[in-house]
N, C-alpha and C positions, 0 to 999 in steps of 0.2 A: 854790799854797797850798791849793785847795779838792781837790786830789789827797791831798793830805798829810792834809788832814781826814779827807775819807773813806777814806783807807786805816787812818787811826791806829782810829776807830771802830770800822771793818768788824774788827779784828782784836784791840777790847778791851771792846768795848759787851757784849759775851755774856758776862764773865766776873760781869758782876752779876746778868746773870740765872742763870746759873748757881745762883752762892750761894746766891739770893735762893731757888730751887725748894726746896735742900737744906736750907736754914734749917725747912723745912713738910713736911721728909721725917725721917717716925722708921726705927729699927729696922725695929719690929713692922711696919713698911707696908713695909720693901724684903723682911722674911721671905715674908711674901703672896702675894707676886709669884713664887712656886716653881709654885705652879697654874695659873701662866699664862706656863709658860717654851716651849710652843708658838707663844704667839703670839710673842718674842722670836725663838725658832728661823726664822720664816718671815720676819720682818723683815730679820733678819740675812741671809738669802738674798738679799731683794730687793736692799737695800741693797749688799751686798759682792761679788754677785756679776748680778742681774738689771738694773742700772740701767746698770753700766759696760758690760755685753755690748749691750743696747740701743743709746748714747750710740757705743759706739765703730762699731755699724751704722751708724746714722743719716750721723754725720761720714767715714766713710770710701765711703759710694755718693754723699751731696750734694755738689758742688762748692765747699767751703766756703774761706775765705782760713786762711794760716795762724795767724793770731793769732787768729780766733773758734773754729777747729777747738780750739785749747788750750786756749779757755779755757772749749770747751761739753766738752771729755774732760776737764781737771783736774776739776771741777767737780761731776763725777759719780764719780771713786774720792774724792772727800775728803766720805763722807756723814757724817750725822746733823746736822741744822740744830737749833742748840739754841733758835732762836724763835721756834717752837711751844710751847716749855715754859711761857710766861706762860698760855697757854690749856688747859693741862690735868695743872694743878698738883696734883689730887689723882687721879690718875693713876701713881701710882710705878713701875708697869711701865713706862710712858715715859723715866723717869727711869734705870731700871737700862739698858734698850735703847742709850741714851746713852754711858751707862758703858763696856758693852760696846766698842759702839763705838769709843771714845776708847782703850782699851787695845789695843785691835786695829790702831789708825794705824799705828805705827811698822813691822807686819809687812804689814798689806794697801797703806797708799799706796804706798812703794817697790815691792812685788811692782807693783800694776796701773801706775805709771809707768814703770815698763823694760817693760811689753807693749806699753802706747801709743808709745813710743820706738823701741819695735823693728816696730810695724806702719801709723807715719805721723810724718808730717816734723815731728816739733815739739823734737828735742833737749834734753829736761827731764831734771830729773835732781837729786834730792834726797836724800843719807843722811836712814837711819833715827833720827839722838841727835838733827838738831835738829826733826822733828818730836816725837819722844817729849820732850822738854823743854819744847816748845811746848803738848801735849796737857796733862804734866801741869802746868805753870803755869796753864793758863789754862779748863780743864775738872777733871781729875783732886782738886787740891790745894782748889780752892772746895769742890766736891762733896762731898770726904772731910770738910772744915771745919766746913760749914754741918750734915754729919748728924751729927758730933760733937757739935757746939753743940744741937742742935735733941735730940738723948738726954743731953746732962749738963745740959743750964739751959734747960726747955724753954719758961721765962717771957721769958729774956733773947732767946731764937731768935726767938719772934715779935714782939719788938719792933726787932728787928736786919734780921726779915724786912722789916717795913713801910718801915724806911729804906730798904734793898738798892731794894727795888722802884720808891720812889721816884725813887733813881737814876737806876734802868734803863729806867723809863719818862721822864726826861729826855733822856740819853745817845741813847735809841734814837729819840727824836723828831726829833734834831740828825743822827741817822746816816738817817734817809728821807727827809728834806730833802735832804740833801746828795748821797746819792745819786739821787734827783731829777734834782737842777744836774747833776750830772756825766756821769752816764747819760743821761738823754732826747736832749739834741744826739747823739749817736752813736748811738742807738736810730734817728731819725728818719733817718740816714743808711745804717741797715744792707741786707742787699741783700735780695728777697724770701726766697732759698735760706737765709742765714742765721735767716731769721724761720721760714720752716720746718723748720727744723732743733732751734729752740727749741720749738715747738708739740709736732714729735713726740717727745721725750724727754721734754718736761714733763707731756702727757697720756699717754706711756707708763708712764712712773714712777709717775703720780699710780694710775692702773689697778692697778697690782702695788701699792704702799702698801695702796692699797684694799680689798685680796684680802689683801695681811697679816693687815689690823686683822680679818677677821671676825671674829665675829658682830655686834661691836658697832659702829654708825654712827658715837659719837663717836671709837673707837679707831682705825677704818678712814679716817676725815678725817683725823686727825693724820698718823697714820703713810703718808699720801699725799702731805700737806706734808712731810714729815721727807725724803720716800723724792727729791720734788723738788725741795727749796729746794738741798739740800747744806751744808756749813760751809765758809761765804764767807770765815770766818778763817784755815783749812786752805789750802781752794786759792788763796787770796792768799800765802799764807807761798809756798805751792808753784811761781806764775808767779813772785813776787818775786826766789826764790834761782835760777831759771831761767834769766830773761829780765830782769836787772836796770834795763835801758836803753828798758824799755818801759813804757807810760801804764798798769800791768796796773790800779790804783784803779781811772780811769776806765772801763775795759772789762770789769771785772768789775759794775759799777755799772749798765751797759749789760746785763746779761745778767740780773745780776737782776733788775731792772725788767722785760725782757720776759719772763724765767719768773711775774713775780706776775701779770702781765697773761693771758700764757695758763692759768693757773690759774682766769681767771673763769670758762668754760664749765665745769670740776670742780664751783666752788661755787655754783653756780646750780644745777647735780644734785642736790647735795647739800642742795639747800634742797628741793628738788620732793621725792626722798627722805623725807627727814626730815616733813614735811607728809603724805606719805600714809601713813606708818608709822603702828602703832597706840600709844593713849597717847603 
């Protein structure tokens, strides 16, 4: 039952945040974002192509089991975590990076799934229609909505926004809880190689996110988080249609718990940073 939770969540809890950003996203703020299609450009690197070269080092020298190999490799071709987007809402270049990405699924996850397939034992294997069905139901179609809403009725958007968020800050309280329950038992049982395994992808990635975002510290935070949470909605679709007859909730549940946890040394940088900066 508490499988079933956390899987239904981890795979519907994002589509209100979604909305919820693009309800506070106009036009004229995604036009803007053309002077800063550099910083897009290097994300896009890290994300598409620096995270999964990483991830697939790391799992294929460490001795890992096959069920945590899948699901620290799926987990890195299926980027862009959209919850980061509650923290950097007026940010629109975050929000197009998203975008991007989400139209990109159906050609990038397939491509980097037949390379992990063909250079470690994990036999995945997902066409391209039902993620792109997945992307736009559940990224694409909010997105497109809420910026709709937010340029024809731009009184009704912020009142549409405030519930959305309410929502999503319910929804997502009941989805870290649960993942909590369902994660931590199997956290506490993972083997040290595995827990190294998480450390070095999560402060790898976080590093490259980092180098993304310059010059700015709050764009180089995010896009650190972006670059290491991943979209836990994506590579759950992805173990699901896989590996049907497997716990994938619970051990996705398990892994993201320990990427937030290794994320602490980052944000503790990032606080000493930010403190010795000027202004």
């Amino acid at each position: 039952m508490l499988s079933a939770v956390v899987g239904f969540l981890l795979r519907n809890v994002m589509i209100a945040l979604v909305l919820a950003v693009a309800l506070s996203t106009t036009p004229a703020a995604l036009r803007a974002t053309w002077s800063e299609r550099w910083l897009v450009g290097r994300t896009l690197l890290v994300l598409e192509i620096g995270v999964p070269l990483l991830t697939l080092a790391a799992v294929t020298l460490l001795p890992l089991s096959p069920e945590v190999t899948g699901i620290i490799a799926l987990m890195a071709v299926c980027p862009g975590s959209p919850m980061i987007l509650h923290k950097v809402r007026d940010r629109t270049v975050v929000v197009v990076i998203m975008a991007v990405v989400s139209l990109l699924v159906p050609l990038t996850v397939p491509t980097w799934v037949a390379v992990l397939d063909r250079l470690l034992p994990l036999s995945v294997a997902i066409p391209p229609v039902p993620l792109a069905t997945m992307t736009l139901v559940k990224v694409m179609l909010p997105l497109v909505a809420g910026i709709a809403v937010a340029a024809l009725l731009p009184r009704t958007a912020r009142l549409l926004a405030r519930v959305v968020w309410v929502a999503y800050l319910v929804a997502f309280g009941f989805a870290v809880l649960a993942t909590l329950a369902r994660g931590a038992p199997l956290l506490l049982r993972a083997s040290p190689w595995a827990l190294g395994a998480v450390m070095v992808v999560t402060l790898g990635g976080a590093a490259m996110g980092h180098w993304a975002g310059r010059p700015r510290l709050e764009d180089s935070s995010a896009l650190a988080k972006i670059a290491v949470l991943g979209n836990p909605a994506l590579a759950l679709a992805v173990v699901e249609y896989s590996y049907p007859d497997v716990e994938s909730a619970a051990l996705m549940s398990a892994y993201l718990l320990a990427r937030a946890l290794a994320l602490i040394p980052y944000g503790r940088l990032l606080r000493r940073w930010s403190q010795s900066s000027p202004g």
